[in-house]
C-alpha positions as CSV (number, residue, x, y, z in Angstrom):
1,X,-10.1,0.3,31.5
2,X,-7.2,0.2,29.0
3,X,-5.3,3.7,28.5
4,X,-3.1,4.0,24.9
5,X,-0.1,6.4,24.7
6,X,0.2,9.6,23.1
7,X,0.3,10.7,19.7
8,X,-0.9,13.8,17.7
9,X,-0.9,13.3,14.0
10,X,-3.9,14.4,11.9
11,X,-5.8,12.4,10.0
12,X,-4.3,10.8,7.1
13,X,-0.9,11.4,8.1
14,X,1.1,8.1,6.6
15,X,4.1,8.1,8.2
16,X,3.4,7.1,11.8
17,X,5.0,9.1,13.9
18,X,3.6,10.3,17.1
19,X,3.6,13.8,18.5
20,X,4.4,13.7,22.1
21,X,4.1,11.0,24.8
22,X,5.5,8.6,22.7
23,X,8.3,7.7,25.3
24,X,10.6,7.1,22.7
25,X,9.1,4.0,21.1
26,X,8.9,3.1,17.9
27,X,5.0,2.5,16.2
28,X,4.3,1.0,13.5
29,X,1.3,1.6,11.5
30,X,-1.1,-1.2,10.0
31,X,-1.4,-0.8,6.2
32,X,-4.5,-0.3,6.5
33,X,-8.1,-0.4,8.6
34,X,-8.6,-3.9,7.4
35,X,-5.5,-5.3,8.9
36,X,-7.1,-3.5,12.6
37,X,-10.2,-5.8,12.0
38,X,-12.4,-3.3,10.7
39,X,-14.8,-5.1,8.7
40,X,-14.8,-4.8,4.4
41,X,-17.8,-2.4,4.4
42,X,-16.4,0.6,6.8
43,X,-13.0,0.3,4.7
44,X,-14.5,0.8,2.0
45,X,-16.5,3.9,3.6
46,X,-12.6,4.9,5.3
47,X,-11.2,4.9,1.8
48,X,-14.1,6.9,0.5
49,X,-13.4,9.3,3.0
50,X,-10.2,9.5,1.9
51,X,-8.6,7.5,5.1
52,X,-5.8,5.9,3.5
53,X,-4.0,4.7,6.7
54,X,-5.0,4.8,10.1
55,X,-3.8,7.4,12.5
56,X,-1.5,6.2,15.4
57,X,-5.2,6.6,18.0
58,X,-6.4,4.5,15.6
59,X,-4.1,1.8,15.4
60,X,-3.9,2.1,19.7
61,X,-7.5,2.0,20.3
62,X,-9.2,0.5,17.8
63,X,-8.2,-3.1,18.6
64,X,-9.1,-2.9,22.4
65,X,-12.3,-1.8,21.4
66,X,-13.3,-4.5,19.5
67,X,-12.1,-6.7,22.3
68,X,-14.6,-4.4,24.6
69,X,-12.2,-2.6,26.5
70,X,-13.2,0.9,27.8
71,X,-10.3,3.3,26.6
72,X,-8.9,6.6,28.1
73,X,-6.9,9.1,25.2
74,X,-5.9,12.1,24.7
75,X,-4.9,13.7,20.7
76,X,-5.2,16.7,19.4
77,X,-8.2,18.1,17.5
78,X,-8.0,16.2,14.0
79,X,-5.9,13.0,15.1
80,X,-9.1,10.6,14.1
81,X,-10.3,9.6,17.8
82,X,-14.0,10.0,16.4
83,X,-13.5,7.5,13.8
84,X,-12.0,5.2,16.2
85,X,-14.7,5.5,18.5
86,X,-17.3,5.0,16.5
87,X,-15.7,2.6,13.7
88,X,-16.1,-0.5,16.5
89,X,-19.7,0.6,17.7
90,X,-20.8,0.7,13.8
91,X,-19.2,-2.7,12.9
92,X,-21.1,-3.7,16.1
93,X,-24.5,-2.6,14.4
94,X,-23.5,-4.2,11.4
95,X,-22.8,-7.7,12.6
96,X,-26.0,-7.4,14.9
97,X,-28.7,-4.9,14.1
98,X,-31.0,-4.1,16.6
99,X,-33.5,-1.2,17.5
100,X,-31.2,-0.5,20.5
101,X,-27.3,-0.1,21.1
102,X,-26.0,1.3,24.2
């Protein structure tokens, strides 16, 4: 089980800094979902959505769970940890449908 650090921006937010928990570091944000691994189709449905960058969960979590780590995080309410869990289970559906997914 993988646990990210803190953070607390809301959605959208471009400049990458963290709210709290942070410890100090420095976090840099991807340009943009692509460049997390999320595949061309859910971009495009991010930028539709008006996602222009991910939020610091995002960035955290999103890349251990496409490697298929379980993840532990806390954010505040708007910080995007819906979108990062569900952007890896619905670029799993995509890259093998099936009538199933748990």
């Amino acid at each position: 089980m993988v646990s990210v650090g803190g953070g607390g921006e809301k959605e959208g937010d471009a400049e990458g800094e963290t709210g709290g928990g942070g410890g100090g570091r420095e976090e840099k944000k991807p340009a943009s979902f692509r460049s997390l691994g999320v595949c061309d189709q859910l971009a495009e449905a991010c930028e539709s959505l008006g996602w222009k960058t991910p939020t610091s969960i995002q960035v955290d979590a999103i890349p251990h769970a496409f490697k298929g780590h379980d993840l532990i995080r806390l954010a505040q309410t708007g910080s995007g940890k819906t979108a990062a869990f569900a952007l890896p289970i619905l670029q799993a559906l995509l890259e093998k449908p099936q009538s199933l997914f748990a």
